[in-house]
C-alpha positions, 0 to 999 in steps of 0.5 A: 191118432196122435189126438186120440192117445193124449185124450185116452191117457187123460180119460184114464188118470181121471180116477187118480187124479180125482184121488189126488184131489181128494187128500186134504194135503194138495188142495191146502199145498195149492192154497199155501202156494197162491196165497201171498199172490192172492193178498199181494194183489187182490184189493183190499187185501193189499191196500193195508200193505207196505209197498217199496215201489216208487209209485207208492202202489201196495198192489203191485209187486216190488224188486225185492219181492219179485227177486224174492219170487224168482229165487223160490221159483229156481229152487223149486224147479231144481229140487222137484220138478213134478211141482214147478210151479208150487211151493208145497209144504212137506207131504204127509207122512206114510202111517199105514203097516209095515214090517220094518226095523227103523236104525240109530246111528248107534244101532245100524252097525249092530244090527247089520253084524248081529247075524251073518245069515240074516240079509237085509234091504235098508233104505236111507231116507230123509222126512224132508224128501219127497221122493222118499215120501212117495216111495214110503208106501211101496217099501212098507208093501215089499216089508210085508210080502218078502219079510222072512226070519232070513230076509229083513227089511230097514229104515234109517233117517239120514236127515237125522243121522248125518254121521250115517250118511257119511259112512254109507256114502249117502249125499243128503244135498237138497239137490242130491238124487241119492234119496231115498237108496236102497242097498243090499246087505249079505253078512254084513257087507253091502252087495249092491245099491240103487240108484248106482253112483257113477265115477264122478261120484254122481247117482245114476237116474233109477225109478224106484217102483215096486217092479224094479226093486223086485226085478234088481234086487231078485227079491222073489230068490231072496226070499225063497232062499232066505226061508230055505237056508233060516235057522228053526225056531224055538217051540213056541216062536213060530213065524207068523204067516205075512197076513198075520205079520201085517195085521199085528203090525196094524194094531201097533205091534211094529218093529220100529227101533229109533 
């Protein structure tokens, strides 16, 4: 048994892990990683190099490149530990519908006070994160499933905005565990966030998976009581139905605001 379960749970990652392969960004990101070592020490790649080493071999490592190395390696195992051992460029950018109005640092504060009844899911992110990255394509679906005329859905840039971050408490250290947050906003005044931050100031560790931001936000009352309690709308500005809403958001017609 304790052979069979690994093996059953490997059978079954096949298909996403075939999936994973097949998107240009890995096997490039694997590429990228392995290709100093391949010129470092495949001849003759190597032997045009300059070397420090005292032997004078060009297809070996020297101090300074293997201190280099470890360094790189100690970041990388800090900052994400899903890929310890690559050095990955940045993930692609999440392109698909969404239905989500992007802030300014001049335009948040705004926004949240405009309407007192409106309640808002704001995630502060960073393009630098991966973790927002693979949280990117979950938020865009809860975009398009709960949004309403009294439940919206926001984005803001921290990396960009750093002022922002500031003001919401949003530590963007590369090291942080704060990317992306969600928090709740009800007349203006924020409710609730995730991750929690505990008294030493420190996030407290949260899977940020469609089933848990449903679950700790009660985005299912939410969005009932939002549709109950929206003001009507003028004749002939009827709210689309949410298959509409995302088809319309796929031609080009977002609610980005940058």
């Amino acid at each position: 048994m304790a052979v069979l379960a690994p093996l059953l749970a490997l059978i079954y990652s096949v298909p996403g892990l075939c999936r994973w392969l097949a998107r240009p960004y890995y096997p490039l990101s694997a590429l990228l990683a392995t290709a100093f070592l391949l010129v470092r020490k495949v001849p003759p790649l190597c032997r045009g190099l300059p070397s420090q080493r005292e032997d004078g071999n060009p297809c070996d490592f020297d101090w300074r490149e293997v201190e280099i190395l470890m360094f790189l390696s100690a970041i990388v195992m800090m900052k994400n530990r899903r890929s310890m051992f690559l050095m990955t460029c940045k993930p692609p950018l999440y392109m698909g519908p969404e239905y989500i109005k992007y802030f300014s640092d001049k335009t948040i504060d705004e926004e949240l006070e405009r309407d007192k009844r409106v309640t808002w899911i704001v995630e502060f992110f960073a393009n630098w994160s991966s973790e927002c990255q693979s949280f990117a394509p979950i938020f865009a679906d809860l975009s398009l499933k709960y949004n309403c005329s009294g439940l919206h859905f926001g984005k803001v840039d921290v990396g960009r905005y750093t002022d922002v971050s500031t003001r919401y408490k949003v530590s963007t250290s590369p090291l942080t565990k704060q990317l992306p947050t969600l928090i709740l906003f009800q007349g203006g005044t924020e409710i609730m966030r995730r991750p929690q931050i505990d008294k030493k100031g420190r996030a407290v560790s949260w899977t940020f998976s469609e089933e848990n931001v449903i679950r700790e936000f009660n985005l299912n009352e939410l969005y009932q009581k939002a549709k109950k309690q929206s003001k009507p709308r003028d004749e002939g500005s009827e709210e689309l139905p949410e298959g509409q809403a995302a088809a319309g958001l796929a031609n080009g017609e977002t609610k980005k605001e940058k």
